[in-house]
C-alpha positions as CSV (number, residue, x, y, z in Angstrom):
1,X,-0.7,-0.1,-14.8
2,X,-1.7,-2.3,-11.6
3,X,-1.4,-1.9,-7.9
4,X,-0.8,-4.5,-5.5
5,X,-2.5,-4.5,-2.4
6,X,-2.0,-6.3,0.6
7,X,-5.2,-7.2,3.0
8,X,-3.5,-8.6,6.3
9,X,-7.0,-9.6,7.5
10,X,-7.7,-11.1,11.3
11,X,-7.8,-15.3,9.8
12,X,-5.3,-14.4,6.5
13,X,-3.6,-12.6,4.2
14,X,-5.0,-12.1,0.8
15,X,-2.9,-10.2,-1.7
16,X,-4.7,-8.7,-4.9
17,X,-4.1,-7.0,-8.3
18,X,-6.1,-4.0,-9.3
19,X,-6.4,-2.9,-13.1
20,X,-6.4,1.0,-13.8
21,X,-9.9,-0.1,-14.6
22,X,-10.7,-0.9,-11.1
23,X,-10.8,-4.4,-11.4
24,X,-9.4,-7.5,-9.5
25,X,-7.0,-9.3,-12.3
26,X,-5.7,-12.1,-9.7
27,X,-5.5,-13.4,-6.0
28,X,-3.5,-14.8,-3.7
29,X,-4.8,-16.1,-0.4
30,X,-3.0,-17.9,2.9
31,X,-4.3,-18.4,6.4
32,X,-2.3,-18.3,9.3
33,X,-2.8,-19.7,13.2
34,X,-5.3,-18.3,15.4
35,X,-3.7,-19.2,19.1
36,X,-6.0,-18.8,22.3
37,X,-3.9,-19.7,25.1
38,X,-6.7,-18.7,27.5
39,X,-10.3,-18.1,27.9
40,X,-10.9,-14.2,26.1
41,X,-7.0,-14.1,25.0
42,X,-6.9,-14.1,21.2
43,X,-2.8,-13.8,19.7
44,X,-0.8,-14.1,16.4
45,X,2.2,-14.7,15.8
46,X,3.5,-11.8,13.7
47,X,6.5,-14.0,11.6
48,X,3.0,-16.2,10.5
49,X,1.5,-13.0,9.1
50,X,4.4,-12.1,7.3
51,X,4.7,-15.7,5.8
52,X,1.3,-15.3,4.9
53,X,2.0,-12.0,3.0
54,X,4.9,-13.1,0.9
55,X,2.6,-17.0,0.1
56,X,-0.4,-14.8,-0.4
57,X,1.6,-12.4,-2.7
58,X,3.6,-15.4,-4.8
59,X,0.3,-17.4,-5.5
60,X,-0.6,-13.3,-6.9
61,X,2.6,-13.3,-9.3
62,X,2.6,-16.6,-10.3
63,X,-0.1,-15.7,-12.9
64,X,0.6,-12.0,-13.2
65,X,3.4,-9.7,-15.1
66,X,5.2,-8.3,-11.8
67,X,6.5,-5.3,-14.7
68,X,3.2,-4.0,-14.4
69,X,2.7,-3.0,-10.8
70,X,3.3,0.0,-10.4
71,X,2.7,0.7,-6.2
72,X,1.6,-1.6,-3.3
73,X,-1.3,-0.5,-1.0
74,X,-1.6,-2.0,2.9
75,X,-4.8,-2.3,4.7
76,X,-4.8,-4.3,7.4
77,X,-6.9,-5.6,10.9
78,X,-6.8,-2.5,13.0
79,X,-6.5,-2.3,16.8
80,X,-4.2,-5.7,16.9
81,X,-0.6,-4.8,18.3
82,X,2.7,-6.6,17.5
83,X,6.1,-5.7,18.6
84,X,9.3,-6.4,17.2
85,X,13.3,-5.9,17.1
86,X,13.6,-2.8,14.8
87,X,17.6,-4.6,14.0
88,X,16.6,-7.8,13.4
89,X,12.6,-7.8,13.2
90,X,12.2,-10.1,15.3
91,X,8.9,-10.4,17.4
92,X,9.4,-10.8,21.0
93,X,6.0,-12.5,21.6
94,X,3.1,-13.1,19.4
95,X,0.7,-10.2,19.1
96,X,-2.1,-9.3,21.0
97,X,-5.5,-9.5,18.5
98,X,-8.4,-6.7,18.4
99,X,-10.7,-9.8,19.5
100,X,-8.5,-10.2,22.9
101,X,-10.3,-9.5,26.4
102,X,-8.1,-9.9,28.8
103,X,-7.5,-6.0,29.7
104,X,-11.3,-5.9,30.7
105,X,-10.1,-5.2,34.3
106,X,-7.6,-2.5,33.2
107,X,-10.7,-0.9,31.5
108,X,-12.7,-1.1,34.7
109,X,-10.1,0.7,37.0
110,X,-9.6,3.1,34.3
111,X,-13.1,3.9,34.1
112,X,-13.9,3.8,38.0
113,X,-11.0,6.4,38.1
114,X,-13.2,8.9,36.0
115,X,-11.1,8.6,32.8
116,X,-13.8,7.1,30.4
117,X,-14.9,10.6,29.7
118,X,-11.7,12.6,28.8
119,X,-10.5,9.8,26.5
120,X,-13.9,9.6,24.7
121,X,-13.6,13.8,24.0
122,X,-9.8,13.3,22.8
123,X,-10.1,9.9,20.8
124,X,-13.5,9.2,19.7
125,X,-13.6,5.5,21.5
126,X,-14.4,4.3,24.5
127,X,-12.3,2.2,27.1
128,X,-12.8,-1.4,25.7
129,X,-10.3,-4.4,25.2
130,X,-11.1,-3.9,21.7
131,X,-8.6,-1.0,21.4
132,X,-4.6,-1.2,21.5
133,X,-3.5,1.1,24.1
134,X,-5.0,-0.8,27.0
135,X,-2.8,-4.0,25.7
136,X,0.1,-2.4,26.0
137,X,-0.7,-1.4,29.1
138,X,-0.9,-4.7,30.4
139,X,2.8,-5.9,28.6
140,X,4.0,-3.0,30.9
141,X,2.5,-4.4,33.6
142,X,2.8,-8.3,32.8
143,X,6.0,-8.7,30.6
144,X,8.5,-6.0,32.6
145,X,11.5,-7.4,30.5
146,X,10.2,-7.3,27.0
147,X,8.7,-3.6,28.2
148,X,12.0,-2.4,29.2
149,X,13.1,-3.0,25.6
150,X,10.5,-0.9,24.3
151,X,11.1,2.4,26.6
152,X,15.0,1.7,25.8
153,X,14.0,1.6,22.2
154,X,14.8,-1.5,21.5
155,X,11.9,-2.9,20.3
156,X,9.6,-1.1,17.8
157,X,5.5,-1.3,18.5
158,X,2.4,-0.7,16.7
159,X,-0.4,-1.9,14.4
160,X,0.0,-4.8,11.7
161,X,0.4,-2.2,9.0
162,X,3.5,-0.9,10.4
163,X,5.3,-4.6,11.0
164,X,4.5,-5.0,7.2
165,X,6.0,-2.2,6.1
166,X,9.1,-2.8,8.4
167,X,9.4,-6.2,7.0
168,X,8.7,-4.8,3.2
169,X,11.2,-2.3,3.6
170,X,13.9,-4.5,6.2
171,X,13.1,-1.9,8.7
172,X,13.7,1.3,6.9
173,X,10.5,2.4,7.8
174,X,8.2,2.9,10.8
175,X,5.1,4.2,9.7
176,X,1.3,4.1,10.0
177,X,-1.6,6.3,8.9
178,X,-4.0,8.5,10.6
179,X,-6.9,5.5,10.1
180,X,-5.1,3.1,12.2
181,X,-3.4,5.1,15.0
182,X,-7.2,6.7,15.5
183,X,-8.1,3.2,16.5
184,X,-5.2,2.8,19.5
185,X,-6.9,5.2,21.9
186,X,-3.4,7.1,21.8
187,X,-4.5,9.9,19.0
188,X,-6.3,13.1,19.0
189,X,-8.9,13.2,16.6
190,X,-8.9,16.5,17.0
191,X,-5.4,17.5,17.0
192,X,-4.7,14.7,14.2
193,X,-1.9,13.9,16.2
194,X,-0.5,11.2,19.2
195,X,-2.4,12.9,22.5
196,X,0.7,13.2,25.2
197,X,-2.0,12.9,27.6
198,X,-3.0,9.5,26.6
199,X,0.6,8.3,26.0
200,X,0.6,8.9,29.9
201,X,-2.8,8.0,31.0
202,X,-1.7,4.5,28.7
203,X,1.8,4.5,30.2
204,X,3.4,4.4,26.2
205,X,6.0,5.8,25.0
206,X,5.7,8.2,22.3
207,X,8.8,7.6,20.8
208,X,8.2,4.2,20.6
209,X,5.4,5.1,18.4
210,X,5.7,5.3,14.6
211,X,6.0,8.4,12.1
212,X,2.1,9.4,11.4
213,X,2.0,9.6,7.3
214,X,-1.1,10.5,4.6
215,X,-3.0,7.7,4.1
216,X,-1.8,8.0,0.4
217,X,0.9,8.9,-1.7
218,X,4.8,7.6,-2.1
219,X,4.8,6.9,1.8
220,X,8.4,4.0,1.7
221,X,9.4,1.6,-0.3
222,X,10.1,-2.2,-0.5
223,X,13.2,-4.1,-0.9
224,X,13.4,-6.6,-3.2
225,X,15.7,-9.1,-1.3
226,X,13.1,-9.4,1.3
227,X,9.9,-8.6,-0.4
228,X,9.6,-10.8,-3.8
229,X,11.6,-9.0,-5.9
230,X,9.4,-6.5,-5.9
231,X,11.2,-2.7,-5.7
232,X,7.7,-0.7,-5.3
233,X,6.8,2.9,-3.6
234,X,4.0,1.6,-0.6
235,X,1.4,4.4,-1.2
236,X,-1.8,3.5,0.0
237,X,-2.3,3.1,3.9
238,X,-6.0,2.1,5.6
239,X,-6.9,0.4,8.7
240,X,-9.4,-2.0,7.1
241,X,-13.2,-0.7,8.0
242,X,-11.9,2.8,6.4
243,X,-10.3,0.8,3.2
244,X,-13.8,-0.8,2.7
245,X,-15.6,2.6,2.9
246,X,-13.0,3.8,0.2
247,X,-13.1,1.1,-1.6
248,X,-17.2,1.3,-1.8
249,X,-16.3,5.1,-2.7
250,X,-18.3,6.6,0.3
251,X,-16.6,9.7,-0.4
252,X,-19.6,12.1,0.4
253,X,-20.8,12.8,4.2
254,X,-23.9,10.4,4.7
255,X,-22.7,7.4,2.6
256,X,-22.4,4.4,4.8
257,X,-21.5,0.7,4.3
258,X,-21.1,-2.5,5.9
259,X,-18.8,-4.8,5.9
260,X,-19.2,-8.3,7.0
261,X,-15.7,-10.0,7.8
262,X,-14.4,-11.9,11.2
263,X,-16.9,-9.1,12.3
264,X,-19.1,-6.0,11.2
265,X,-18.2,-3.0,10.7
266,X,-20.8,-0.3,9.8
267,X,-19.5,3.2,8.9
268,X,-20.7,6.3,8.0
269,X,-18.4,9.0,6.2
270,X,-18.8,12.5,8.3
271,X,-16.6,14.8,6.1
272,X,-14.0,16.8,7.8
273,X,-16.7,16.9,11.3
274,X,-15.8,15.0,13.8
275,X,-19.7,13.6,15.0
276,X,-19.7,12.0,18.8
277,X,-21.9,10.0,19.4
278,X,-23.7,8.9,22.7
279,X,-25.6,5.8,21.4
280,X,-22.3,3.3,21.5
281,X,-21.1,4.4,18.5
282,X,-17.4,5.1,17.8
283,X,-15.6,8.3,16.0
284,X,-12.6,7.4,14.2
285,X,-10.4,9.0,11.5
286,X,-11.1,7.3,8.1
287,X,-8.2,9.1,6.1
288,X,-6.2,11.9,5.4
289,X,-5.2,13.6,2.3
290,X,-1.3,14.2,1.4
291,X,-1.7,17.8,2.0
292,X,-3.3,17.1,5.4
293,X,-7.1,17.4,4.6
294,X,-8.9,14.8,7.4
295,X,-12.0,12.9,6.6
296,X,-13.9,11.1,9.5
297,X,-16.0,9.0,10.3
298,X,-19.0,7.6,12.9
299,X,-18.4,3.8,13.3
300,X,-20.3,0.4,14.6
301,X,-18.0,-1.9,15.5
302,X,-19.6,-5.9,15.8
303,X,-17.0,-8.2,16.9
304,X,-18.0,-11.7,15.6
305,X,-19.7,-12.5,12.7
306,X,-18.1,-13.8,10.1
307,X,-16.0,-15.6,13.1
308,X,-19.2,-17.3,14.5
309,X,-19.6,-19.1,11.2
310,X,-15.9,-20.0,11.3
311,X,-16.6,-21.1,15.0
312,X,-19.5,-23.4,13.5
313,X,-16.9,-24.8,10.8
314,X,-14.1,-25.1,13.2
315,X,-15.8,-25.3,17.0
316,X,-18.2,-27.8,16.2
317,X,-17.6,-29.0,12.8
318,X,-21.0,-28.8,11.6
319,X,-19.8,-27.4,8.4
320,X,-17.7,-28.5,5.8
321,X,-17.1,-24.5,4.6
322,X,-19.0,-21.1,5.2
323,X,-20.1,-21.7,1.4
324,X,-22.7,-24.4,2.6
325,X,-24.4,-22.2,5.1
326,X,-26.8,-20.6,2.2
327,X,-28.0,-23.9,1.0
328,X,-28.1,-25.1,4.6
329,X,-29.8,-22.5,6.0
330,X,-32.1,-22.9,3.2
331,X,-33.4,-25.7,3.5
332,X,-36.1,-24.7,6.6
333,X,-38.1,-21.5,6.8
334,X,-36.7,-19.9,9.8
335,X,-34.6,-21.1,12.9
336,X,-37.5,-22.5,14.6
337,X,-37.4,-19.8,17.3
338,X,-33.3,-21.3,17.7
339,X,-31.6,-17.7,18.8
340,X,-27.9,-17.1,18.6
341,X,-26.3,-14.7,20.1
342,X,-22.1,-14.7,19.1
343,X,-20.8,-12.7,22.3
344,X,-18.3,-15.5,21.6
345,X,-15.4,-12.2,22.5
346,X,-17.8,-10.4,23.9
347,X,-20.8,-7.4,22.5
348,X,-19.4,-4.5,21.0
349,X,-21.5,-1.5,19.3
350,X,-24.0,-0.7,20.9
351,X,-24.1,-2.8,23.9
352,X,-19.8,-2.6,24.8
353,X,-20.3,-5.7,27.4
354,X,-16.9,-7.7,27.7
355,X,-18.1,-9.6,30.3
356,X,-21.2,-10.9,27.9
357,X,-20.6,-14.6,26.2
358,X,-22.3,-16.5,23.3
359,X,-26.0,-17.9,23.8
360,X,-27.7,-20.3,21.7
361,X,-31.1,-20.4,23.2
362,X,-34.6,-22.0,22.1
363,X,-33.5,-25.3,21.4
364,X,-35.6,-28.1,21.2
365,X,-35.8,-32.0,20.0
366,X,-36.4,-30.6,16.7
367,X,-33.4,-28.2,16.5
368,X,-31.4,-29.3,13.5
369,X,-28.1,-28.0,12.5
370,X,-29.8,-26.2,9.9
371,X,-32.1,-24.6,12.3
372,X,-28.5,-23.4,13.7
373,X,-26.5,-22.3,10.6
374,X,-30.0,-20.1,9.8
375,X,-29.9,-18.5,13.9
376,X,-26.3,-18.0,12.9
377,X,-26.9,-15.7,9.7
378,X,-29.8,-14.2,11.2
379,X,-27.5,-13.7,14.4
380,X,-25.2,-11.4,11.8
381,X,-28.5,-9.2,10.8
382,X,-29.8,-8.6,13.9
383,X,-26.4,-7.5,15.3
384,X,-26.6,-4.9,12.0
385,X,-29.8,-3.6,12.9
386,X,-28.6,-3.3,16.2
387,X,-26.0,-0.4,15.4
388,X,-28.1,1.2,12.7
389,X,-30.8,1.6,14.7
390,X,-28.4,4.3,16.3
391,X,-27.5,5.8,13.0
392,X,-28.9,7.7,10.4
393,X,-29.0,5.3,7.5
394,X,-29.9,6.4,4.1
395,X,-32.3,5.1,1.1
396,X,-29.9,2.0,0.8
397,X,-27.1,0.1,2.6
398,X,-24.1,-1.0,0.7
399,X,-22.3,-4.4,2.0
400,X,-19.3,-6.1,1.6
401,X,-16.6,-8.4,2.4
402,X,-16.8,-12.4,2.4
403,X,-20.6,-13.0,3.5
404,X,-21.9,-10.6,1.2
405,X,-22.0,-13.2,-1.1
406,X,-24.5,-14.9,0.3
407,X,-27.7,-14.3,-1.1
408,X,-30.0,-15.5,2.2
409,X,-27.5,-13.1,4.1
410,X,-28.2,-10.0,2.4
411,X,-31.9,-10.5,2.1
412,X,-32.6,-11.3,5.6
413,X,-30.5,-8.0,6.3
414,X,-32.8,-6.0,4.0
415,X,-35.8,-7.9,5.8
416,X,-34.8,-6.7,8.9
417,X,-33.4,-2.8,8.2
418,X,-36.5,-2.7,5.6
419,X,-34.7,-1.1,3.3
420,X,-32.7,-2.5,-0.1
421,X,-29.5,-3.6,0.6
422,X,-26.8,-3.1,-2.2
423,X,-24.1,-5.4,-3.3
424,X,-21.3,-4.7,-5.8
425,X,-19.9,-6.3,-8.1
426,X,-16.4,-6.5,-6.1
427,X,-17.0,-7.7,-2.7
428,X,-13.2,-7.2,-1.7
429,X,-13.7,-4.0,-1.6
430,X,-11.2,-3.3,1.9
431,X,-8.3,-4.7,-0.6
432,X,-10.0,-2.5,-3.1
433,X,-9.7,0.7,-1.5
434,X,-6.2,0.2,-0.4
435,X,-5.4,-0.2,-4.2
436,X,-7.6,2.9,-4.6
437,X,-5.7,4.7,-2.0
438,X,-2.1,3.7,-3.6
439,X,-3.0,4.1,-6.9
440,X,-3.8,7.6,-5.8
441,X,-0.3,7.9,-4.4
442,X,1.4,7.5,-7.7
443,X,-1.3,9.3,-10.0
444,X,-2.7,6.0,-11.4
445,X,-6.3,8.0,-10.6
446,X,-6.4,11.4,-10.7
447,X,-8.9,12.0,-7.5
448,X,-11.3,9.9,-5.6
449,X,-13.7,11.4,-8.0
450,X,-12.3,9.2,-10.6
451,X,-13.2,6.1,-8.7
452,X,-17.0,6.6,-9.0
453,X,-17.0,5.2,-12.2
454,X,-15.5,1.9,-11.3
455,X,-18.4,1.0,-8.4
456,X,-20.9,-1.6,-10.2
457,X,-24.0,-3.1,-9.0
458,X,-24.1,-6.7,-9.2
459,X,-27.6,-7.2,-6.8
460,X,-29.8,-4.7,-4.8
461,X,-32.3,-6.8,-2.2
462,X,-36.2,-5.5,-1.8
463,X,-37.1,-6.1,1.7
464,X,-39.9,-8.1,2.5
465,X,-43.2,-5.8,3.1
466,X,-43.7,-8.6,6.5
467,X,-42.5,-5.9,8.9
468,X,-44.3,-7.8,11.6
469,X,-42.7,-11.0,11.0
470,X,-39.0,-9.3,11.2
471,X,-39.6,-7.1,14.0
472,X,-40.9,-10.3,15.9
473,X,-37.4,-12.1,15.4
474,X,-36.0,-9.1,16.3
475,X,-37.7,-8.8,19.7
476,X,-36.6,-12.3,20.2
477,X,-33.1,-11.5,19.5
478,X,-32.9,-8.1,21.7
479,X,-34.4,-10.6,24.7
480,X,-31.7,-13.5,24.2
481,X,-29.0,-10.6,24.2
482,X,-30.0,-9.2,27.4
483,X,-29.8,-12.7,28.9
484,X,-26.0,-13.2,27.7
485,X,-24.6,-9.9,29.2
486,X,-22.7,-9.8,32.1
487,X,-22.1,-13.4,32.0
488,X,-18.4,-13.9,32.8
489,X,-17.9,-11.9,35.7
């Protein structure tokens, strides 16, 4: 038996097969358009995403006995929001990305009003462009037509997870899981419900909300006219920082990861305690059983890393491919005191300063490309150390996602936490725990326990006994930051 699971990431789609065994059989991948019609405005266009699934899913099955899946699992980028035409499914406009800034103002009255407070209690975030509520705040204030079809219910609206499933299942379905509505700003951790009270304070209508589901077990299904062929129960849901701490099976209070994607995300599973924290740190739902059991957890969100090598590739083309950037960065000792500092959207945990914008600083006649590419993977570590210098981080820090495979990366990072940083054998570990999660939902494991046994090392990284030498970049780094806030206002 095998599980399919779906990874609608932030640049692409990459469907996966997991073996019973807990291994990746095959792969499909497909990138779709990143559109930034203004300064700080970051859109998708939903019908791309869903291309992307069904490419990403074919290339999967073209190598792979379809007869053997037995469920689909879903993780997906979190706090983006998409609308669409629950008869036709349909999306009214593109949607608006986690990344996007422009409801920086919204956040600002809202907070000069006294607000910030009350939603932190309720929700566990903070009033940020980051989250979805304040976007739909602004369609209801910017796009009155399209909004009108949402209160008449009309259109459907939530995170990318539910527009999948809708398309899966030709709209039979409008669901999402306790992991992904925690990060909208409209739930109540607490309550492990939608919050009526920030439904209004947001100006959202609840019903236009979808049905709040475990994050596993036989949660719809798809239809094989519109999905592949494939007639499958989806039972695995995850928003995808909480899918990469279940796919690293951080099942225990204290075991933390971090994943390095578009961004960082750096979490920390807190049981069934809800932990709020007053060092920038965020408290989010990371799952919930089927017979309603919540597990939480305290998170540092990092909006661009993996991006700001992306932005070197794409922006100014000094790369060929993010694969060069260890052989690059390489080839010199350090940066040559080059600092980088990827506020390129923005500084999220700890520092939360929209207004802040990317800073290369230190530049001289000598500054090479590979003096950059190095600030730029440096940049990523520092930006680490930044949110777990507000945690309580244990013996060891497990990584994962795409950058974790580079070896300079994940050295540097133990360099700078000083202690070893561990990297498994499975790096997709966010498509891995939605397989987890589904493969749960139709007994494929027995428990979470069961999915110990399939975590395996493949390196742990010493750190360097030169505390002097890292703390020193470090300084550097926490100076160049304090220069780039504040900088777009």
């Amino acid at each position: 038996m095998s599980i399919l699971a779906i990874d609608a990431g932030t640049t692409g789609v990459t469907a996966v097969i997991v073996t019973d065994e807990g291994t990746i059989a095959v792969k499909g991948y497909q990138e779709f358009t990143q559109n930034f019609p203004r300064p700080g405005w970051v859109e998708h266009e939903p019908e791309e995403i869903w291309q992307a699934t069904l490419a990403a899913t074919r290339e999967a099955l073209a190598s792979y006995d379809a007869s053997q899946l037995r469920a689909v699992g879903i993780t997906n980028q979190r706090e983006t929001i998409a609308l669409w035409d629950r008869e036709t499914l349909a999306s009214p406009r593109r949607a608006i990305v986690w990344q996007d800034r422009r409801t920086a103002d919204i956040c600002l009255g809202l907070r000069e009003a006294g607000h910030e407070e009350r939603v932190a209690e309720v929700t566990g975030l903070r009033l940020d462009p980051y989250f979805s509520a304040t976007k739909l705040t602004w369609l209801r204030e910017n796009e009155p037509h399209t909004w009108a079809l949402v209160e008449s219910g009309r259109y459907a609206l939530g995170t990318v997870d539910s527009y999948l499933i809708a398309r899966m299942s030709r709209g039979t379905w409008h669901v999402t899981d306790v992991s992904n509505a925690s990060r909208t700003l409209l739930f109540d951790l607490a309550a492990g419900d939608w919050s009526d009270e920030m439904c209004e304070l947001f100006g959202v209508p609840r019903d236009a909300l979808p049905e709040l589901v475990p994050s596993w077990g036989e949660i719809a299904t798809t239809d094989p006219a519109t999905f592949c062929d494939l007639s499958l129960p989806i039972a695995g849901i995850a928003g995808d920082q909480q899918s990469a701490l279940f796919g690293q099976t951080c099942l225990d209070p204290g075991d933390s990861k971090c994943t390095y994607g578009t961004g960082s995300f750096i979490l920390t599973n807190t049981g069934t305690t809800v932990r709020h924290s007053q060092a920038g740190l965020l408290s989010t739902a990371a799952w919930r059983s089927p017979d309603g059991v919540p597990t939480y957890a305290e998170e540092g969100s990092i909006f661009v890393t993996g991006a700001a090598v992306q932005w070197l590739r794409d922006g100014l083309q000094i790369i060929g491919s993010a694969r060069e950037t260890q052989a690059l960065a390489s080839s010199v000792p350090d940066s040559g005191d080059v600092v980088f500092v990827p506020a390129l959207t923005g500084l999220g945990a700890p520092h939360w300063d929209p207004q802040a914008r990317g800073l290369i600083i230190g530049l001289t006649r000598g500054t090479t490309r590979a003096h950059l590419v190095r600030a730029t993977l440096e940049a990523i570590t520092f930006e680490v150390r930044d949110v777990l210098a507000t945690m309580q981080l244990g013996d060891t820090l497990r990584v994962d996602g795409g950058a974790a495979a580079n070896d300079l990366l994940c050295q540097i990072q133990a360099d700078q936490l000083g202690v070893p940083v561990e990297r498994p054998k499975i790096v997709e570990t966010t498509a891995l725990g939605a397989a987890f999660l589904a493969g749960l939902g139709v007994g494929v494991w027995g428990s979470p326990d069961d999915l110990r046994r399939t975590w395996a090392l493949d390196r742990r990284f010493e750190p360097s006994t030169d505390r002097a030498a890292a703390d020193a970049a470090y300084a550097r780094w926490t100076d160049a930051v304090a220069r780039s806030k504040g900088w777009a206002q």
